[in-house]
C-alpha positions as a Python dict, from the first residue, in 0.01 Angstrom:
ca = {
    (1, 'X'): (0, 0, 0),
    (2, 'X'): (116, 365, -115),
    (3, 'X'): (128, 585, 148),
    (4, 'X'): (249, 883, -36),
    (5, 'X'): (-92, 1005, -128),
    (6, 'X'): (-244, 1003, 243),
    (7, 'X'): (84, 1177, 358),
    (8, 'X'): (44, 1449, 105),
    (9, 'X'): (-315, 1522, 161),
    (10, 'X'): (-230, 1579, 527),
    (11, 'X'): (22, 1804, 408),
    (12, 'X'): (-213, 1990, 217),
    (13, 'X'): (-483, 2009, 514),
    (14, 'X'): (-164, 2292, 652),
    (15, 'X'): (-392, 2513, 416),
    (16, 'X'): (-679, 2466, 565),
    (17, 'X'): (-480, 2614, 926),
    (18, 'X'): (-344, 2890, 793),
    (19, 'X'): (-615, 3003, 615),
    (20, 'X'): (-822, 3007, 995),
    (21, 'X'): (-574, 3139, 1166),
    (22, 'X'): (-481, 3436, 951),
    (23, 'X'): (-883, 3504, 955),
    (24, 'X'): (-886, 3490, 1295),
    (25, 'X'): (-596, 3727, 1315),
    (26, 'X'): (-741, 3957, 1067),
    (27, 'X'): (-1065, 3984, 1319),
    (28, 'X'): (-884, 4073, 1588),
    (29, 'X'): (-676, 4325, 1428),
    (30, 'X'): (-953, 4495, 1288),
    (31, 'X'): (-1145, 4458, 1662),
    (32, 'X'): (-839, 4610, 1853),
    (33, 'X'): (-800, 4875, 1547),
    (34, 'X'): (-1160, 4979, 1652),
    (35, 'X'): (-1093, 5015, 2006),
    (36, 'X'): (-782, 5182, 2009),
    (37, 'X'): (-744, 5377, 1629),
    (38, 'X'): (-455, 5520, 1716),
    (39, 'X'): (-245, 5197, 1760),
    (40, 'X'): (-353, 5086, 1414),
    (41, 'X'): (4, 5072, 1300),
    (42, 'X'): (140, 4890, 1525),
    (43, 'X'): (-150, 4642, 1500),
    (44, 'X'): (-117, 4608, 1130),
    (45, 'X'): (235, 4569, 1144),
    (46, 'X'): (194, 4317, 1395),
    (47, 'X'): (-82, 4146, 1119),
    (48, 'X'): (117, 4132, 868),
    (49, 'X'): (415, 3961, 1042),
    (50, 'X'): (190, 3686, 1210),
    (51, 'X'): (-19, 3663, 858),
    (52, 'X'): (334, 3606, 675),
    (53, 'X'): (427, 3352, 982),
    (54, 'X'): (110, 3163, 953),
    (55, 'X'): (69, 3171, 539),
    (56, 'X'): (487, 3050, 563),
    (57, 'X'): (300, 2711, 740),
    (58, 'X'): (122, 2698, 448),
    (59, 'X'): (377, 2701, 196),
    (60, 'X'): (588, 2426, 374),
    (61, 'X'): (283, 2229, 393),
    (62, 'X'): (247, 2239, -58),
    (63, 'X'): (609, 2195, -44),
    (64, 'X'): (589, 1864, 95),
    (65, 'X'): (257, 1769, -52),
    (66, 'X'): (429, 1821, -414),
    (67, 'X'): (769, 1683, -306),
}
């Protein structure tokens, strides 16, 4: 039995994390940019590197499922 297959679809399912977590991050950036405006660029800054963290997951996750 070929195992290859199973292994890459869990790879792929990384996608699936990222994708929630940089929503999730994305609605509490734009929560905390609502209660405190003037911090918005720190907050987006601080977006932007977690979003770029958590998308990297991703592309290590299609890295493996196409290796």
């Amino acid at each position: 039995m070929n195992l290859i297959p199973i292994g890459a679809g869990i790879a792929a399912i990384t996608g699936i994390g990222a994708g929630i977590g940089i929503g999730v991050a994305t609605a509490k950036a734009t929560d905390a940019v609502a209660r405190q405006p003037e911090a918005s660029g720190k907050i987006m800054t601080m977006l932007i590197l977690g979003g770029a963290l958590a998308e990297a997951t991703a592309i290590y996750g299609l890295v493996v499922a196409l290796a």
